[in-house]
C-alpha positions as CSV (number, residue, x, y, z in Angstrom):
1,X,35.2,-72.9,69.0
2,X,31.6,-71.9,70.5
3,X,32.3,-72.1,74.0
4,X,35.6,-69.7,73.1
5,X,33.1,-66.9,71.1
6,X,30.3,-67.1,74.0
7,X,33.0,-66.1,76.3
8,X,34.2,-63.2,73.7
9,X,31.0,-61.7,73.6
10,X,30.5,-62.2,77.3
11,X,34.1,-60.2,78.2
12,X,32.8,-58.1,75.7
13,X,29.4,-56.9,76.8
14,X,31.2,-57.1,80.3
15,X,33.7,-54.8,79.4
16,X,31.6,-52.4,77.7
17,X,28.9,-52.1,80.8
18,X,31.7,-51.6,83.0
19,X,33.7,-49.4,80.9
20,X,30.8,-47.2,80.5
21,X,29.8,-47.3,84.2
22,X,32.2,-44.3,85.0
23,X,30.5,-41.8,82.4
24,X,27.6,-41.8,84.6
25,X,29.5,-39.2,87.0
26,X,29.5,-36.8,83.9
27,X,25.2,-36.6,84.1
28,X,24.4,-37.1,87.5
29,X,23.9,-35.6,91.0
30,X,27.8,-35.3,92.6
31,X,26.3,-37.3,95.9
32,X,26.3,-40.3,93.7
33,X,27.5,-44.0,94.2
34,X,31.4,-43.8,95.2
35,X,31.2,-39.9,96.0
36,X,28.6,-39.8,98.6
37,X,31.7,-41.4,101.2
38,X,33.3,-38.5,100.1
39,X,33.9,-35.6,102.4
40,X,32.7,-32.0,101.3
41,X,36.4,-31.2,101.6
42,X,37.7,-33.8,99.4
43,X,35.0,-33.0,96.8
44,X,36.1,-29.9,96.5
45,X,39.9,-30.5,96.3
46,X,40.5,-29.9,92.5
47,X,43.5,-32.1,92.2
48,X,41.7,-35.0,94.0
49,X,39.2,-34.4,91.1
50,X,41.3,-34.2,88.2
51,X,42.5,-37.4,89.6
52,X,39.3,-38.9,90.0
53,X,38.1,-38.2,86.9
54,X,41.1,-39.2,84.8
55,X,41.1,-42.3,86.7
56,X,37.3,-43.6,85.6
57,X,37.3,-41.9,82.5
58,X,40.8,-43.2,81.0
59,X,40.5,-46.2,83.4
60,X,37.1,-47.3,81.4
61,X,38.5,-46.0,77.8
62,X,41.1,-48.6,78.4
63,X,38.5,-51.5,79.7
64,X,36.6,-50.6,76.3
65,X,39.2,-50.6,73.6
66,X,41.8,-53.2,75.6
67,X,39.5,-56.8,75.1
68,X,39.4,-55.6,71.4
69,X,43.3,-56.0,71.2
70,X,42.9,-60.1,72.1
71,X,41.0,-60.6,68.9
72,X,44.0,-62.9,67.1
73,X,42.0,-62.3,64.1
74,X,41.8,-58.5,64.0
75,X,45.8,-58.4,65.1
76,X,46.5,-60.4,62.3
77,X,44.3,-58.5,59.2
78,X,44.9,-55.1,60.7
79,X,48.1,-55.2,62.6
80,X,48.7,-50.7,62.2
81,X,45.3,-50.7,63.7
82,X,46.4,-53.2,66.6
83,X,49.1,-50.5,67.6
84,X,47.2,-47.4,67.0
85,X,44.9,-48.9,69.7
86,X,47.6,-50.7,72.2
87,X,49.1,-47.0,72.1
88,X,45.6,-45.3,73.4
89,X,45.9,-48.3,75.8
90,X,49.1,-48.1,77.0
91,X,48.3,-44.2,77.7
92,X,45.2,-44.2,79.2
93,X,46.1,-47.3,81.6
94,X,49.4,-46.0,82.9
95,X,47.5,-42.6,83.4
96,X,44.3,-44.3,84.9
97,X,47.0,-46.2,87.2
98,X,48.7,-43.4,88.4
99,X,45.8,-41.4,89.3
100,X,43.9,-43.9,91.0
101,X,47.8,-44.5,93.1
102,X,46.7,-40.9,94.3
103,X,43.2,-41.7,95.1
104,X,43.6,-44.6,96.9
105,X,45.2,-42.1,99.4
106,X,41.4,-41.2,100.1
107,X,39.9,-44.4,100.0
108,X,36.8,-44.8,102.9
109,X,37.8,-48.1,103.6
110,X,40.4,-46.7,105.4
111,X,44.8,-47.8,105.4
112,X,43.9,-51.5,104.4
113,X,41.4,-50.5,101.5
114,X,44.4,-47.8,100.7
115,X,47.2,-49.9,100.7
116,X,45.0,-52.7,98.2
117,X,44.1,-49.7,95.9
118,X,47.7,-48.6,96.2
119,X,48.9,-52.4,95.5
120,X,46.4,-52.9,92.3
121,X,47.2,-48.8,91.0
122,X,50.9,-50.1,91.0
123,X,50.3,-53.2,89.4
124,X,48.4,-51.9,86.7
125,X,51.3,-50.0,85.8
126,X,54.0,-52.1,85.8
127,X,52.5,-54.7,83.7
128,X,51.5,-51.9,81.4
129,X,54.6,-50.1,80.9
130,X,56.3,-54.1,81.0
131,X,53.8,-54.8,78.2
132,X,55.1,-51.8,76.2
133,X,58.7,-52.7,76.7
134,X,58.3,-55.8,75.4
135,X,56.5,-54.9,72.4
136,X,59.8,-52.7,71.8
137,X,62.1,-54.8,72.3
138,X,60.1,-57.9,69.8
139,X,59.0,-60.3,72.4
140,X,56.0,-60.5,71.8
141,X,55.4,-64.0,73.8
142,X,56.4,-62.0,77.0
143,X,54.4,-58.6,75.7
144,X,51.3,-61.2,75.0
145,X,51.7,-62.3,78.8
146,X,52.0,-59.4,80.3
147,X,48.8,-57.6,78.5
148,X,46.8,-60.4,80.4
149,X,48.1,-59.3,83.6
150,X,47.2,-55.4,82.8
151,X,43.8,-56.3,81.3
152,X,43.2,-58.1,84.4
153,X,44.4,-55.2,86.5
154,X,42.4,-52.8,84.1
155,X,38.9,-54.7,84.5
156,X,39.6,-55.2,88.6
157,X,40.7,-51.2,89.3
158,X,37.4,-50.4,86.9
159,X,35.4,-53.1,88.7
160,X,36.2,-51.6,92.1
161,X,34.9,-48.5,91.7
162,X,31.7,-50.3,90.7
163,X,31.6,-52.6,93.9
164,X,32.4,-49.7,96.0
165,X,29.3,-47.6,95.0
166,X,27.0,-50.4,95.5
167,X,28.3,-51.3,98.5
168,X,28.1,-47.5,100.1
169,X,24.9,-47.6,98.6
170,X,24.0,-50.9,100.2
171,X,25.3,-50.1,103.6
């Protein structure tokens, strides 16, 4: 029972430093992290932006409201408030997925980094909108599986944009 709440509070805090991480891009210098690979052309493509930005921003809403939805406890005292929340969710990932499908497109690492970006964007998606389908349809063993795949996906498309600034930054 201890070991199960350490890890809680560690996918927690995890969640919630990496979820915030993307907020930084509101307050800083443009040339920061992840943008300074990014050509002066590309920066000032306004639908590579919109893109960019809904991906981090929804992208990390999703990584900070989505481990909260694992809580068996919370599900089961406030089960309105579980679906008021998996509905933000749902939104934001399958939003957050499709934009960073587009941005992926303009991924510095070149056609392999692309096509992995692509591969985890479309991921994302499908196990989110699967998720929601079968919530819908009452199967909730399979909807249970499923939002374990797109909170994985969730945390590793988040996590990447984290990696890749420090490692521009590194290089």
């Amino acid at each position: 029972m201890m070991t199960k709440k350490i890890l809680t509070i560690i996918v927690a805090f995890m969640a919630t430093l990496v979820g915030l991480y993307p907020f930084i891009y509101f307050f800083i210098n443009r040339k920061f992290g992840l943008l300074q690979s990014k050509s002066d052309a590309t920066l000032n493509n306004v639908f590579w932006n919109i893109e960019f930005y809904m991906q981090i921003t929804l992208g990390g809403l999703a990584l900070l409201i989505g481990w909260t939805q694992f809580r068996v406890k919370q599900r089961t005292n406030n089960l309105k408030l579980h679906r008021q929340i998996g509905k933000v969710y749902v939104i934001a990932s399958l939003l957050s997925a499709v934009a960073g499908i587009y941005i992926a497109l303009y991924a510095t690492g070149g056609t392999i980094a692309s096509l992995g970006f692509i591969c985890l964007g479309i991921i994302w998606f499908y196990t989110t909108l699967r998720a929601y389908i079968e919530i819908n349809n009452r199967r909730i063993d399979k909807h249970q599986k499923m939002m374990i795949y797109s909170y994985a996906a969730c945390f590793s498309s988040n996590f990447k944009n984290i990696s890749s600034s420090f490692n521009y930054i590194i290089s």
